[in-house]
N, C-alpha and C positions, 0 to 999 in steps of 0.2 A: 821615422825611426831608422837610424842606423848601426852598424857595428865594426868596432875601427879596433885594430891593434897597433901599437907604437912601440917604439925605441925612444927618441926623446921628447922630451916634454911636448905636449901641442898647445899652438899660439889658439888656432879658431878654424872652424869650419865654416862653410859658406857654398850657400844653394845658389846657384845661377841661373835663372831660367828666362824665355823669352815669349814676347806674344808676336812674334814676325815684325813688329815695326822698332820694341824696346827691349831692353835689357835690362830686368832685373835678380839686386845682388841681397841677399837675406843674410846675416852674417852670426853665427853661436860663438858668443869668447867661451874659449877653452885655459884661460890661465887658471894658473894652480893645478893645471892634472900636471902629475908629475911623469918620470920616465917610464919606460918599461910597463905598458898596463895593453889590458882591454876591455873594453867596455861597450856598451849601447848608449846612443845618445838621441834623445827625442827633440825635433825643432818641427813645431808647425809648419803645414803648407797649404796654402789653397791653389790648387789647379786652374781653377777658373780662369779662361782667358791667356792662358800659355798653350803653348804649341812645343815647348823643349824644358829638359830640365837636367841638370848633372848636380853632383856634389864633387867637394872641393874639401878635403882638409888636412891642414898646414901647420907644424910644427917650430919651434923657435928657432932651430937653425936655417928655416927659408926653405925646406923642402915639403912640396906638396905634393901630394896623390889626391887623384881624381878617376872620378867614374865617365864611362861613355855616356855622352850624351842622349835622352832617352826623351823620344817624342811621344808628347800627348795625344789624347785622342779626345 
């Protein structure tokens, strides 16, 4: 669960995380939120097996915010 506020519309969010050897990308479409809002947004995850994780979310004009990377235990 997260909580994101925008200005313009957002394209998707996208969880990043790693197990030290791979790289995996979890991806929420976000079309049709419109401009200006805030909100909570729920996207599964299972930890298992990862060692890092951030979030990523990205809006139609190509500008993204992200969170510091945050290692597992």
């Amino acid at each position: 669960m997260f909580d994101v506020e925008w200005t313009f519309p957002l394209a998707f969010a996208e969880l990043v995380s790693g197990d030290g050897v791979k790289v995996y990308r979890q991806r929420l479409s976000l079309d049709g939120v419109g401009p200006f809002g805030r909100r909570t947004f729920t996207m599964p995850f299972n930890p298992s097996h990862r060692k890092w994780v951030r979030l990523e979310v990205w809006d139609v004009a190509v500008n993204g915010a992200f969170t510091q990377t945050i290692r597992l235990q």
